[in-house]
C-alpha positions, 0 to 999 in steps of 0.5 A: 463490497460492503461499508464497514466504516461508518463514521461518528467522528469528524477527527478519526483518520481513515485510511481506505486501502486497495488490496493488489493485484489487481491495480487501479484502473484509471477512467477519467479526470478534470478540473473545474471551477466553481463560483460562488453558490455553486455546488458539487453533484451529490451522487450515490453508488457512483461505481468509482472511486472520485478523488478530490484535490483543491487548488483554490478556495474552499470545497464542501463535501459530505459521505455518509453523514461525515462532512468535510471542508477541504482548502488549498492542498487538500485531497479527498478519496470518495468511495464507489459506494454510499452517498456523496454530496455538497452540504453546503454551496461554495462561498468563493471562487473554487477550483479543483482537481478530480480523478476517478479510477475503478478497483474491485478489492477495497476497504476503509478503516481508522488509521489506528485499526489498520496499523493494527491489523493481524498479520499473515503467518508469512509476511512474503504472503501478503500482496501489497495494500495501497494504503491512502489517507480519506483526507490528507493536506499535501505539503508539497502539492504543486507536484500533484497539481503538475501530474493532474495538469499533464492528465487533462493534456493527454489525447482523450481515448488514448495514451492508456499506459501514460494515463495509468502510471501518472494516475499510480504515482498520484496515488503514491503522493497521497499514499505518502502522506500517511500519518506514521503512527506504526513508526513506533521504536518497535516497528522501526527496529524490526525493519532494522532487522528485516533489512540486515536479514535481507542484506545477509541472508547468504550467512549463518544468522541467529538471534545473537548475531542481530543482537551484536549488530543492532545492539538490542536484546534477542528477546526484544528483537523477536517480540518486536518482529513478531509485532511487525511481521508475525514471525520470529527472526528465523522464521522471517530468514528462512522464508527470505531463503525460500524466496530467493530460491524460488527466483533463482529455480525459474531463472537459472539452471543451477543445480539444487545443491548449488542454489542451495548454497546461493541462499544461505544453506549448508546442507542440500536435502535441509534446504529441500525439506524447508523448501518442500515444508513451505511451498508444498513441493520439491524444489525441482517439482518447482522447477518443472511446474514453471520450465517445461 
């Protein structure tokens, strides 16, 4: 892993992403207090991700040459890389919550270069990123404060599951609280689509089907899902379809013609070309790989 981001401006919004699986590994958490002139330890290629969230006063923090003042409500995500460190001693009374957890796959960018990034040929090929802001204030962050709070009381060295999910929904607060900025009318309206697709995948869609039911131009509509997600309407159903078949390959013991019909195909050897053209092997070659 390497910085690809360092930071000349104290006002671009980051956003450091996790790409899964794996998922985060919690390793410990706390809560401290500082007094006045005390100071947060600078540290350098920690191995950890350190999460920061004050819960009164004021917390000095830099990060490779960027620096940050972070007040009530404010989280902060420090890198397991480069050098973190206290610019300037407290000047009241601060107490704060702290999180470290370990992931191998990770990368910050500008929010604005993320919403931007190019996307996979299918948008059924990309495994989730957990998207956090650097710097974030939360609107509500009593919630958060209770999840760190139920942290510190489990048993040290044990409770495993119950430390992961609190340590993933905190991450989910953060996660919420990204600037929308990719909820453009374009972005918006090709995850109408995507929805009325997913809803409907079982009957005949075209592009003049989703023009009549969402009232926007075909034309609009596949340049707005070719923003979004790399692909055309049609494209995006039939990669649903796929999908979906797959699922119903490994769980039931349908027949190919019948799971065919399930998920939207007339004709039986169309949905087994489509399928081989896309996973590489026939449905009931599928089938084998996973059911012996």
């Amino acid at each position: 892993m390497t910085l690809k981001n360092e930071v000349n401006s104290l006002n671009e919004e980051l956003i450091v992403a996790l790409q899964t699986p794996p998922l985060p590994y919690y390793w410990e958490s706390g809560r401290s207090t500082f007094r006045v002139g005390d100071r947060h330890p600078n540290r350098r290629n920690f191995g950890l991700f350190d999460v920061l969230l004050v819960v009164d006063g004021e917390l000095h923090i830099g990060e490779n040459g960027t620096e940050w003042t972070l007040g009530i409500g404010d989280a902060l995500v420090l890198l397991p890389e480069g050098e973190h460190y206290s610019f300037k001693p407290c000047e009241q009374e601060t107490t704060f919550y702290w999180v470290h957890f370990e992931h191998g796959n990770w990368h910050q960018s500008p929010l604005i270069e993320e919403s931007e990034a190019v996307l996979p040929l299918s948008p059924f090929d990309k495994p989730k990123s957990i998207r956090i802001p650097k710097k974030s204030t939360l609107l509500s962050p009593q919630l958060a404060f209770d999840l760190m709070q139920q942290l510190l009381e489990l048993p040290v060295g044990d409770s495993f599951w119950e430390k992961q999910q609190l340590l993933f929904r905190f991450l989910a607060i953060l996660e919420n609280g990204i600037p929308d900025m990719a909820k453009t009318p374009a972005s918006r309206l090709a995850e109408k689509v995507a929805v009325f697709i997913q809803q409907h995948y079982q009957e005949e869609i075209t592009n003049e089907t989703l023009s009549s039911a969402l009232h926007f131009h075909p034309s609009y509509i596949v340049r707005c899902m070719k923003i979004k997600y790399g692909v055309t309407p049609v494209h995006y159903l039939l990669q649903f379809r796929i999908e979906r078949a797959k699922q119903l390959l490994v769980s039931t013991e349908w027949s190919i013609d019948r799971i065919a019909a399930e998920v939207g195909f007339q004709y039986s050897p169309y949905f087994s070309t489509c399928f081989k053209r896309s996973v590489g092997i026939s449905p009931l070659q599928f089938r084998k790989k996973y059911l012996h």
